[in-house]
C-alpha positions in Angstrom: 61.3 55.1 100.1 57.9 55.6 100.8 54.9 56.1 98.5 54.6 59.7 99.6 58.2 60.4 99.5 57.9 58.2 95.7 55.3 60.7 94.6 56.5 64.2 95.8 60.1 62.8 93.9 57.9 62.5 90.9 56.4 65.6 91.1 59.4 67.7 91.6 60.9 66.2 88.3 57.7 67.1 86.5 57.9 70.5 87.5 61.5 70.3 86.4 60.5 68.7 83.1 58.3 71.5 82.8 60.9 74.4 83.3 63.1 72.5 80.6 60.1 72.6 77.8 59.2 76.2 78.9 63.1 76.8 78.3 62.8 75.2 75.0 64.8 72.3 76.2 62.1 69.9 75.1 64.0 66.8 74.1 65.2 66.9 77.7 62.2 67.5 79.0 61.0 64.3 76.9 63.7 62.2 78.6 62.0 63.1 81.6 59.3 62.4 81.1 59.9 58.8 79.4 61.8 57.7 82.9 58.8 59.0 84.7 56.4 57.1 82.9 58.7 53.6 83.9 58.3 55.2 87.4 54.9 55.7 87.7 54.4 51.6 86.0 56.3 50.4 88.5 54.7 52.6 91.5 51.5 51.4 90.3 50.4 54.9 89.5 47.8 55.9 86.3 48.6 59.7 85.8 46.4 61.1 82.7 48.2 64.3 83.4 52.0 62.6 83.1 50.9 60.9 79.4 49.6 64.5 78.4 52.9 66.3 79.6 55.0 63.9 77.6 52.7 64.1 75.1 53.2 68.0 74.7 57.2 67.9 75.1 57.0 65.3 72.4 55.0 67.4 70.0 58.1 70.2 70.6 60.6 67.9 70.4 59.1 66.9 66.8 58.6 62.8 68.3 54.9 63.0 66.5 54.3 59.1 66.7 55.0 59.3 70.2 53.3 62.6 70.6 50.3 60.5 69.3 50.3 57.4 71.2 50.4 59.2 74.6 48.1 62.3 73.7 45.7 59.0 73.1 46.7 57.2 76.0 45.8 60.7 78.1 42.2 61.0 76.7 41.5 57.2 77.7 41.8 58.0 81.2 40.6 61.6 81.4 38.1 62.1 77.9 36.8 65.4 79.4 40.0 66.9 80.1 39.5 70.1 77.7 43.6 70.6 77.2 44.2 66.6 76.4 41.4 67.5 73.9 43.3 70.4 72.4 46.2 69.0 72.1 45.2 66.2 70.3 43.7 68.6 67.7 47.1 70.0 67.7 48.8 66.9 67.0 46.9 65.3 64.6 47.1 68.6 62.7 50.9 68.6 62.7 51.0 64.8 61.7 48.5 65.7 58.5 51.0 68.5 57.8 53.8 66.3 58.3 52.3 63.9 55.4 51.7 66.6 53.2 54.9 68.9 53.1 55.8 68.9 49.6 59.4 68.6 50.6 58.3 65.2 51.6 60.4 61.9 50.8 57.9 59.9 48.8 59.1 56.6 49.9 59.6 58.3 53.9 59.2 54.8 56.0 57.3 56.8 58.6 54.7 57.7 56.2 52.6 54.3 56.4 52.6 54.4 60.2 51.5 58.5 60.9 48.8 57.9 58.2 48.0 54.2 60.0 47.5 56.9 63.5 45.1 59.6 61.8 43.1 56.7 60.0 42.8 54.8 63.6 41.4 58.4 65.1 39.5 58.9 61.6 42.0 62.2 61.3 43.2 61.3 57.8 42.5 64.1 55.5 42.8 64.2 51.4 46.9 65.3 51.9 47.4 62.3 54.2 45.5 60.1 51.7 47.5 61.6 48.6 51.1 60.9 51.1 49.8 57.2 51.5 49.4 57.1 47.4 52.9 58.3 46.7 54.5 56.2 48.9 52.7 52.8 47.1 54.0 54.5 44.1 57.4 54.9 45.4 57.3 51.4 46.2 56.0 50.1 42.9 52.9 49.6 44.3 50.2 50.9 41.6 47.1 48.4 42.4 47.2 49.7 46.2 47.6 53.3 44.7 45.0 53.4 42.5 42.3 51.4 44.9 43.4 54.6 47.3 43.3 57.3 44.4 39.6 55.7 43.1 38.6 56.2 47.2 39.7 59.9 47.6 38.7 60.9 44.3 34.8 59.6 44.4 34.7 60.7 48.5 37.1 64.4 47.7 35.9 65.1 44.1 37.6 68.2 44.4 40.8 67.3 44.8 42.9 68.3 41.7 46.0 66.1 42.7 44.0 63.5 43.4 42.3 63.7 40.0 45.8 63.8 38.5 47.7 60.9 40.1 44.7 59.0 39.2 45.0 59.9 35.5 48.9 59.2 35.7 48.5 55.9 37.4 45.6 54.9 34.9 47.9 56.3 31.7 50.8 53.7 32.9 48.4 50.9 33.3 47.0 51.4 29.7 43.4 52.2 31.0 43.0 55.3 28.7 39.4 56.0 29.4 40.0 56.0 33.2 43.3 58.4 32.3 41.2 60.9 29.8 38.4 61.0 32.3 41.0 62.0 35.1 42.4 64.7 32.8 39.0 66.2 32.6 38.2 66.0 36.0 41.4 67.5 36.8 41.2 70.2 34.2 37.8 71.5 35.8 39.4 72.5 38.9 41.6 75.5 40.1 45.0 75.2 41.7 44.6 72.4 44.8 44.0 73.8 48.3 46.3 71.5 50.6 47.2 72.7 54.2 50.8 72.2 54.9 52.1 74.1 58.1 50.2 74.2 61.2 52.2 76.4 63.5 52.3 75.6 67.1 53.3 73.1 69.5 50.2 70.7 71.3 50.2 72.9 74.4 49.5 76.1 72.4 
């Protein structure tokens, strides 16, 4: 097969992949889209556009660590490319709002590597902070809990929970003054103001 007749293969399955995700097929859109990335390694072909496209079906299909990784991949080749950019601000939305659904398993294993991508973008809001902190605590972890709780609450003052998990985590380790001075910190603020859903997909 030839290179040309290599790349107009390509193309028609990316249009195809495309159909798929506009259908709200996007997982198989996604499997496209992962056998055309092997493709385009082995053809020696660097496609910003193809890492962006998988990017977006991966953000529908709800694959957010992949999502990430080629959204990131995309902007390294093509940093000016106004959609990459938008849907990376999609994506790194839906991964905070990932962290900090309150239907959230504590001890979730995923939840140290989406807060390890926003903190290597500097993404990581207070609700991705406050996820990382209750999974340490999940995992009997206090020391690495409170170092985190002591960093959101003197950089996010205004942070109720964090305020509040610092006062629990300080009560159980017998450090009352820490604890009361939480309480009171806490106690000066209204109800805490986290964002949880972020509607829409990365190609929105």
């Amino acid at each position: 097969m030839t290179a040309r007749q290599t790349t107009d293969r390509m193309l028609a399955e990316l249009r195809r992949a495309y159909q798929l995700a506009e259908e709200q097929r996007a997982p198989e859109a996604l499997d496209i889209y992962r056998t055309l990335l092997g493709e385009a390694r082995q053809a020696g072909i660097d496609s910003a556009h193809l890492h962006w496209a998988c990017a977006v079906a991966a953000d529908y299909s709800g694959e957010l660590e992949m999502a990430f990784e080629q959204i990131t991949t995309a902007i390294a080749k093509d940093p000016l490319a106004p959609p990459f950019r938008h849907s990376f601000d999609l994506i790194t939305r839906h991964l905070r709002a990932a962290l900090a659904d309150p239907e959230r398993d504590a001890g979730d294993p995923s939840t140290p590597r989406l807060y390890a991508l926003l903190q290597r973008s500097d993404e990581a809001d207070v609700g991705a902070h406050l996820a990382m902190v209750r999974f340490h605590l999940a995992k009997g972890r206090a020391a690495e809990a409170r170092a985190l709780l002591e960093a959101v609450t003197l950089l996010h003052p205004a942070s109720r929970e964090a305020w509040e998990l610092l006062g629990r985590v300080a009560r159980e380790a017998g450090d009352v003054e820490t604890a009361d001075r939480a309480r009171l910190e806490a106690a000066t603020l209204g109800d805490g103001e986290l964002p949880f859903a972020i509607p829409g997909p990365a190609s929105a």
